[in-house]
VOGU-3710 file (C-alpha; in Angstrom, 3 decimals, decimal comma):
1> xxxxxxxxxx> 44,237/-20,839/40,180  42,913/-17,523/38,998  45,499/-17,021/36,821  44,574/-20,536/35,187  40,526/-19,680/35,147  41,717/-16,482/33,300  44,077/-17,710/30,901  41,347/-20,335/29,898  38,683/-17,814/29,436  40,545/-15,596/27,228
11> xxxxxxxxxx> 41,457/-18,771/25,317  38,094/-19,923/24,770  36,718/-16,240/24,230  39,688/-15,758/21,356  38,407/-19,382/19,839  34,949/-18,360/20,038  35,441/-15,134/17,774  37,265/-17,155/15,715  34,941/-19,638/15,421  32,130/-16,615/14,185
21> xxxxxxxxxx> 34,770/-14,868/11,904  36,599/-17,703/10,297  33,397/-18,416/8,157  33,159/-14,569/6,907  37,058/-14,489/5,858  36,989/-17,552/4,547  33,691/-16,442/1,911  35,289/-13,052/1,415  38,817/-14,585/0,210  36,456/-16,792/-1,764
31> xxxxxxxxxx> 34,767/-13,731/-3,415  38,275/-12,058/-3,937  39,741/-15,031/-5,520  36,969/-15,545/-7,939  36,652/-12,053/-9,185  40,503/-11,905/-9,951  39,946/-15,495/-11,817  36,980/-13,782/-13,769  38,973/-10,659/-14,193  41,830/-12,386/-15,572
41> xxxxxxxxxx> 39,961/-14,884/-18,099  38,296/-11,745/-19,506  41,752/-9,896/-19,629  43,154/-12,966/-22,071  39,669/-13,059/-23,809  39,793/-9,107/-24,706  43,404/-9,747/-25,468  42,579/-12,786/-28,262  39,645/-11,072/-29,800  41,772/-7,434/-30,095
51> xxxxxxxxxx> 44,270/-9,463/-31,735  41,169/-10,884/-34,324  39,816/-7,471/-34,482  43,117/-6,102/-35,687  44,325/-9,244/-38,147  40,751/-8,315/-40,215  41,371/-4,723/-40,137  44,623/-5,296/-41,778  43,241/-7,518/-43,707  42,606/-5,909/-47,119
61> xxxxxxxxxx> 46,277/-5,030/-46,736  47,409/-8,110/-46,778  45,568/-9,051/-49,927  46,765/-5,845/-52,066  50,278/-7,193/-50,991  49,791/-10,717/-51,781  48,156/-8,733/-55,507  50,953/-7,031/-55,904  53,296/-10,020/-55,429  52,017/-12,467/-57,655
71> xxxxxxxxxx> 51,521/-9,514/-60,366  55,914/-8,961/-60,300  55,951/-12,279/-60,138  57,191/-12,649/-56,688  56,402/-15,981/-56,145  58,482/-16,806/-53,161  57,639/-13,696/-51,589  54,227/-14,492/-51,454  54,765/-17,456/-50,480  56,813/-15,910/-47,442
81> xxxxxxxxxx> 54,491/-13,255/-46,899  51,448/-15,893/-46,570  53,931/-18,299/-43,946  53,904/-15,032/-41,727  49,834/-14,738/-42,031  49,180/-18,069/-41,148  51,470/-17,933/-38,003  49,968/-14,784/-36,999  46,286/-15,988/-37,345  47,305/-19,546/-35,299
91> xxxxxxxxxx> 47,759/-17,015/-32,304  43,971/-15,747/-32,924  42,136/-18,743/-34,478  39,255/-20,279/-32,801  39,987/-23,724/-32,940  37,319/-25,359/-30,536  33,558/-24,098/-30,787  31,659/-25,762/-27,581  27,942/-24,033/-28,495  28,299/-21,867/-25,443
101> xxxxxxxxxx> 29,753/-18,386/-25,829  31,760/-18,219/-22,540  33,458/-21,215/-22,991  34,144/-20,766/-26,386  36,149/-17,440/-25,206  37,634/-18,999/-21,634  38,672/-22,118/-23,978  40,324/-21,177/-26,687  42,125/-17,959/-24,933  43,396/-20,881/-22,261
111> xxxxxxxxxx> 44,750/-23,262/-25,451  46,474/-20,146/-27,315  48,297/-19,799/-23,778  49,051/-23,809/-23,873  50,155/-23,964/-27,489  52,687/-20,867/-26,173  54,023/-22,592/-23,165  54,795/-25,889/-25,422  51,682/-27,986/-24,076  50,246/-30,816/-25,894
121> xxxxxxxxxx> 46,523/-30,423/-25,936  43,471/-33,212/-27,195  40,291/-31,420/-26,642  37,163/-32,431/-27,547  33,782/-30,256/-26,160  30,411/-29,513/-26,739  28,120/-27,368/-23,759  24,782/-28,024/-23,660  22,462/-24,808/-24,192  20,333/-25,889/-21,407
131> xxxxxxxxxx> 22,930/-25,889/-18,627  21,495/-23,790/-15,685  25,399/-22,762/-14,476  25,650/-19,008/-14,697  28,322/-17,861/-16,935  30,030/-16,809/-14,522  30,366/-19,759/-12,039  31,276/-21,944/-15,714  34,288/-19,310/-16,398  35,255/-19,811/-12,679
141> xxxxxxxxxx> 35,239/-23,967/-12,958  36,450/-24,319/-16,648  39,121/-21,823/-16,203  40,321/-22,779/-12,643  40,619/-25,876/-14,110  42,677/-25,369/-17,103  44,947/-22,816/-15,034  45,546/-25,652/-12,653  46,294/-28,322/-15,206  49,080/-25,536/-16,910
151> xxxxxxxxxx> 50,772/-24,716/-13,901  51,372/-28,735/-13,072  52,472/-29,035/-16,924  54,741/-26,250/-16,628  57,139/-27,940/-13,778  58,194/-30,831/-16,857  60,301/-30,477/-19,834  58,466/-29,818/-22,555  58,133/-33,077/-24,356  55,970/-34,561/-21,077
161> xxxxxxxxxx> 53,923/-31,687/-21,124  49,792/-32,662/-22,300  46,617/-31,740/-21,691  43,481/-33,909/-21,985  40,120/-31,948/-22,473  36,955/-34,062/-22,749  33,274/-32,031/-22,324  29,836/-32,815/-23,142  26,471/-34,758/-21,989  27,000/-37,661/-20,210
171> xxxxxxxxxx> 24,099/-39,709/-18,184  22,043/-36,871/-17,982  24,513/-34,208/-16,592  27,247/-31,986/-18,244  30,520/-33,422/-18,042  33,639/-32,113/-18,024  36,908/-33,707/-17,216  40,801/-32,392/-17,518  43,446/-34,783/-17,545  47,418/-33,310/-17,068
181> xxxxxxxxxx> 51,044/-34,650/-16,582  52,741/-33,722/-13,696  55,126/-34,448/-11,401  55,291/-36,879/-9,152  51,858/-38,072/-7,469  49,112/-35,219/-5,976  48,737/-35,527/-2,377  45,515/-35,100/-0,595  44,984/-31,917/1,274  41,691/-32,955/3,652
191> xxxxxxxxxx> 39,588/-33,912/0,645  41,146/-32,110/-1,925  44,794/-33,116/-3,807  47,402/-30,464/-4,309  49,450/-30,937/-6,699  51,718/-28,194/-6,546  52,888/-26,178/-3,673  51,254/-23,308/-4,525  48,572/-21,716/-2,301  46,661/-20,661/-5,577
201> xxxxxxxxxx> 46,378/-23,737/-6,829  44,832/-25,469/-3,779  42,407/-22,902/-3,409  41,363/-22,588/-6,899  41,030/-26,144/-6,476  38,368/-25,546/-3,461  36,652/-23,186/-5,259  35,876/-25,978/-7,973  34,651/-28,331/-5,310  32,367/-24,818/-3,719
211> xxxxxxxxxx> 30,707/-24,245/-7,019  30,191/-28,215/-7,632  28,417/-28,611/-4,250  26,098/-25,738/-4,987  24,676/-26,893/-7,972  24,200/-30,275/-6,612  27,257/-31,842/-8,874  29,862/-34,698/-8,915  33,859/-34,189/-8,240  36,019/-36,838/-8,466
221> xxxxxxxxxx> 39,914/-36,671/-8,358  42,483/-39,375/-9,343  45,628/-39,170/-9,332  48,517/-41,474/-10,400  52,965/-41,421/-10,688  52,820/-38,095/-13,427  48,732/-37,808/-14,166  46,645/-35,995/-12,716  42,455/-36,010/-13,527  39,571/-33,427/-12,441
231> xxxxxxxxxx> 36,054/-35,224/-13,182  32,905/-32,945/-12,890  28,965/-33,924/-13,452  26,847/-30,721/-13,515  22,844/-31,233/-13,603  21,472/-30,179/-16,813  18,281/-28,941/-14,452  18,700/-27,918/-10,297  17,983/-25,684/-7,695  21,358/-23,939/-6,689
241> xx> 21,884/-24,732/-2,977  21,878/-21,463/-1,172
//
């Protein structure tokens, strides 16, 4: 009987600490997740622009070939030699310009890496200037979002592979929604889906719903047979929850 009373205590003493430091590891893998996520969007931002950086360094180069083409009369081998700049520059280009600085950079580094990996992409976005998200926490959502959408792209062949991007001002909030093909249906984790069976990708996906609840927002997630959607509503004014 005293072996029982024992047993129980230390059982209910081992829950108990749990129960205190399950909260604290569960915030500090938060924080570790979402400076790596920063870390790494700034990584393929520095990457993009040191790529820009060098293409207009070379770039009066490029035109004293292209001079000294056309003046032998190389015709085709300007032609050739302008083929090669415009591929190179695709790989640089900013192609989407939101009218926020940080999404500008998260955006378009995340669509060179989707135009690489054979992805299909229809984005459309425009970011309010009076959003009251901290750069930081709109990094963390947009590209959590994005990262998610590529790694469910990249389990089809490449000819199901698209991404849907759709941002701007909707009923008073920001909105911003991400549409992929996947495989398959998502399944719902407690009140989250996962649609992959990576532990990354269900977490990153917790993170979005942590930030949303903070500032007071709107997540919704659909999912149907090979399409998966992310819906957000951010307040354009509110009082982060604490």
């Amino acid at each position: 009987m005293i072996y029982i009373f024992i047993v129980g205590t230390l059982i209910l003493v081992n829950l108990a600490v749990w129960a205190l430091l399950l909260p604290f590891l569960t915030k500090k893998r938060a924080n570790a997740f979402q400076e790596d996520l920063v870390n790494r969007h700034y990584d393929e931002v520095e990457t993009m622009y040191r790529k820009m950086r060098g293409w207009r360094h070379d770039y009066h180069n490029h035109i004293q070939v292209l001079k000294a083409y056309f003046a032998q009369e190389q015709y085709a081998q300007a032609a050739g030699y302008l083929d090669m700049l415009e591929q190179d520059l695709t790989q640089v280009d900013t192609v989407i310009k939101t009218g926020n600085v940080m999404v500008d950079a998260i955006l378009n580094s995340k669509l060179t890496i989707m135009k690489e990996r054979k992805i299909r992409v229809d984005a459309t976005a425009f970011v309010p200037k009076e959003l009251t998200v901290s750069q930081t926490d709109l990094a963390v959502l947009v590209g959590n979002l994005l990262d998610n959408a590529m790694e469910a792209c990249e389990k089809l062949a490449e000819e199901e592979r698209f991404i849907r991007i759709y941002m701007d001002v909707l009923k008073g909030q920001f909105y911003l929604c991400v549409t992929n093909s996947m495989q398959g249906k998502a399944t719902r984790v407690g009140g989250l889906f996962s649609s992959t069976k990576s532990r990354e990708h269900g977490f990153g996906l917790a993170q979005v719903k942590s930030l949303v609840e903070q500032y007071s927002g709107y997540l919704n997630m659909q999912t149907e047979d090979g399409v998966f959607a992310v819906e957000v509503g951010m307040p354009l004014s509110v009082n982060r929850v604490a």
